[in-house]
C-alpha positions, 0 to 999 in steps of 0.5 A: 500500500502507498504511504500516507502523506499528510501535509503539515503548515509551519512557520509563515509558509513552510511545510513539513510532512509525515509520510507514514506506513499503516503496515510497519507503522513507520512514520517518517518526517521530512523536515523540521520547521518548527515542533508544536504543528508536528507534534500535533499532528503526531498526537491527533494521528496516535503516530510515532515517528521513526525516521527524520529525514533532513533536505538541507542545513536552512534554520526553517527546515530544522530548527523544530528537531530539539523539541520533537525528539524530545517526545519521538526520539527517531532515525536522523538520515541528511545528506553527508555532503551537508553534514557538517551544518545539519543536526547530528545525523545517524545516516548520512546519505547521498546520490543514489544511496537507498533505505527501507521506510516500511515498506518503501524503497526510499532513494536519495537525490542529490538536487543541489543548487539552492545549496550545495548538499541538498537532497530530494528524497524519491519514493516510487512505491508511493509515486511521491518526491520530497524536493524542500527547496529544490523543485518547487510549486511553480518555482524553484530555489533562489541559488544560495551556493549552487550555480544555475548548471547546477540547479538546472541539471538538478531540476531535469533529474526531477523532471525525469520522473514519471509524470503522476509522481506527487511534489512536496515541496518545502514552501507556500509560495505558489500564488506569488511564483504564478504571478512571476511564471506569467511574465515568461510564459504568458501564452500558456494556457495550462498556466493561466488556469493554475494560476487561476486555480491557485487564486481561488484556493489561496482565497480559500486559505488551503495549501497549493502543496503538494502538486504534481509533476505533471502539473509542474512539468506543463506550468512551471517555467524553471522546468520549461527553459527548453520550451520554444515559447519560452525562448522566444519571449525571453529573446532567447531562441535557440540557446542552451537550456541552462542559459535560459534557466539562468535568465528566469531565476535572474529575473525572478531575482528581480522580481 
């Protein structure tokens, strides 16, 4: 059976997970923004956690730790890459290692670029992805430490991914990405009815995450800088994907 993935509001606009499995009774936790949400959620469900499992080093995605293995002391599994700036971990992993979640293969990607060291955690039983800051809801990761190669090359191992594979991502940030996206794919039907979507659940005062990748992969410009339109509006025909993603993520610097 797939797992069951519960989407868990933190801070102003994190979001952390609990990816858990009826049969073990695993329950792992994909970042750590903040104890009391967390917690909670863990009670109401009568769940203990197993597992931790760490993205990246940022204080929003592991400052809550401390206190919620005060009550569920679990496995911390990060990337070895990021090891020295995460909690101490009792797994360190990296680029095509695999673990056991239950019964779930989970596989390790190393999708640097919004840091040098972040991971995405892939669980194709379950057709789920865990991408934080990498991969995000019509968006992607400002370029902290990595280059726009980097991200570029990260984000099309993402894309690689079969289309009905669900992205949870690490922020609410979905409603301002839409508005951006527009400006470089204004042609884009797909993309003219998510954002349209996206305004009415906003208003509505529910999460636009998760999405899917498919969903992503027609709407999300950071996954389309090969995308014919998308050059053309950017004056770019012709030229390298990761060139035009760079001038995306520049002018979303911007904007």
């Amino acid at each position: 059976m797939p797992l069951e993935i519960v989407t868990i509001p933190c801070l102003s606009d994190n979001y952390a997970f609990l990816a858990h499995d009826a049969a073990s009774g695993n329950t792992a936790l994909i970042d750590a923004p903040e104890a009391a949400p967390i917690l909670a959620q863990l009670d109401q469900r009568g769940w203990t956690l197993s597992h931790v499992l760490l993205t990246h080093h940022h204080f929003d995605h592991v400052d809550g730790l401390p206190g919620i293995l005060e009550k569920h002391p679990a496995k911390i599994i990060g990337a070895a890459a990021d090891a020295h700036r995460l909690p101490p971990l009792d797994q360190q992993v990296s680029e095509g290692d695999t673990f056991e979640l239950g019964g779930e293969t989970v596989q390790v990607l190393d999708v640097s670029g919004h840091t040098v060291g972040h991971i995405a955690f892939y669980m194709p039983q379950s057709a789920v992805v865990f991408t934080a800051d990498s991969l995000m809801a019509l968006g992607c990761g400002r370029l902290f430490e990595g280059t726009a190669p980097q991200m570029w090359d990260s984000l099309s191992k993402l894309a690689a991914l079969p289309d009905d594979t669900l992205v949870c991502s690490g922020h609410e940030y979905t409603q301002s990405n839409a508005k951006f996206a527009l400006t470089v794919d204004p042609d884009n039907a797909a993309l003219r009815d998510r954002a349209a979507d996206i305004d009415r659940v906003r208003a509505a005062g529910e999460p636009t995450v998760p999405s899917s990748l498919a969903l992503e992969k027609a709407t999300n410009p950071f996954l389309r800088a090969a995308d014919p339109a998308i050059q053309a509006h950017l004056g770019m025909s012709g030229a390298e994907p990761a060139a035009v993603f760079a001038e995306i993520r520049a002018r979303k610097d911007r904007f």
